[in-house]
C-alpha positions in Angstrom: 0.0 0.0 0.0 1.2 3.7 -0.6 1.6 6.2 2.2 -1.6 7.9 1.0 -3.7 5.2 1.5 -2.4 4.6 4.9 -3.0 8.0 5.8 -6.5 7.8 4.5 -7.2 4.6 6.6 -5.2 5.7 9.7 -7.5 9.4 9.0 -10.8 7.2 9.6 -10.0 5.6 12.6 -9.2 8.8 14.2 -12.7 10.3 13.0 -14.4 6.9 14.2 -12.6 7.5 17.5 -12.9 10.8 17.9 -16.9 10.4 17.7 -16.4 7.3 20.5 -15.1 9.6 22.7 -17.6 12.5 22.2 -20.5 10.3 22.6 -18.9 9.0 25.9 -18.3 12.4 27.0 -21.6 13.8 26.6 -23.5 10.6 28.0 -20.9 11.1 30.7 -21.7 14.7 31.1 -25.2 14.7 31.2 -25.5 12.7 34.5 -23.1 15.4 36.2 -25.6 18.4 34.6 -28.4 16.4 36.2 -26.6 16.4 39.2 -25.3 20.4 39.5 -28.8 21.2 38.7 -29.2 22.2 42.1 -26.0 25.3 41.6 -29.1 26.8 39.5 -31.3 27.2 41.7 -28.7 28.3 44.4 -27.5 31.1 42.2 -31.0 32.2 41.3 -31.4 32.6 44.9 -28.3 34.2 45.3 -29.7 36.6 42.8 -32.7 36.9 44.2 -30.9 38.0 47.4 -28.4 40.4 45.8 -31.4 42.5 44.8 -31.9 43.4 48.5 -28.6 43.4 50.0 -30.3 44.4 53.0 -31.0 40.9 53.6 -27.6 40.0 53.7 -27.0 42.7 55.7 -29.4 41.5 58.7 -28.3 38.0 57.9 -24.4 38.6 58.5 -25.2 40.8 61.7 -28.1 38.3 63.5 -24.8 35.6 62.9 -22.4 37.9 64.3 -24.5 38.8 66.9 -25.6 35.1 67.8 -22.1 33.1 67.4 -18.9 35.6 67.4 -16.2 32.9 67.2 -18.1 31.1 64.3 -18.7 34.1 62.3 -15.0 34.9 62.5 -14.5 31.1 61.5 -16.9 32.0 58.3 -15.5 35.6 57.6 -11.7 33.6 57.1 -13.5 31.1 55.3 -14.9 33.5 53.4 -12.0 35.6 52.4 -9.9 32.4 51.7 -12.4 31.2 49.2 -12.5 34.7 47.5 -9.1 34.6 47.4 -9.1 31.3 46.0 -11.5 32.3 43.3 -9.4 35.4 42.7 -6.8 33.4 41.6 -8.0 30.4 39.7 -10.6 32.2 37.5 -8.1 34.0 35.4 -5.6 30.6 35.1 -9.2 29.1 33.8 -9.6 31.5 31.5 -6.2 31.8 29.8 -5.6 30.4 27.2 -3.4 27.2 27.6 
């Protein structure tokens, strides 16, 4: 056989592969969508709440007034996550 029609089989395999591995993905996938679909509702929720910041205002001060040592355990939660986020959003969105 000639090196073209090597490349031509070896060409089809790939494509027959490559559309193995997408179906697995996306029946892979779509049991992880049906599990996250609960981050929708929480950030509808979240947006809900952002519209009267108020809330969060009375929230955060009833916890602080309540539990001081755990709302200081939250607060460095809090600002370590944000940190966190901070920093691996823009290595997520770089391109690689």
């Amino acid at each position: 056989m000639n090196r073209a029609t090597l490349l031509a089989r070896r060409r089809v395999a790939l494509i027959a592969e490559c559309a193995l591995q997408r179906n697995t993905l996306s029946a892979q996938t779509r049991g992880m969508v049906r599990a996250a679909g609960w981050l929708d509702q929480g950030t509808g929720t979240f947006f809900q709440i952002k519209k009267i910041p108020l809330w969060l205002l009375g929230a955060a001060a009833g916890i602080a007034i309540l539990k001081p040592k755990r709302t200081i355990g939250l607060l460095r939660n809090g600002l370590l996550a944000w940190q966190l986020i901070r920093n691996v959003i823009p290595l997520l969105k770089s391109p690689r």
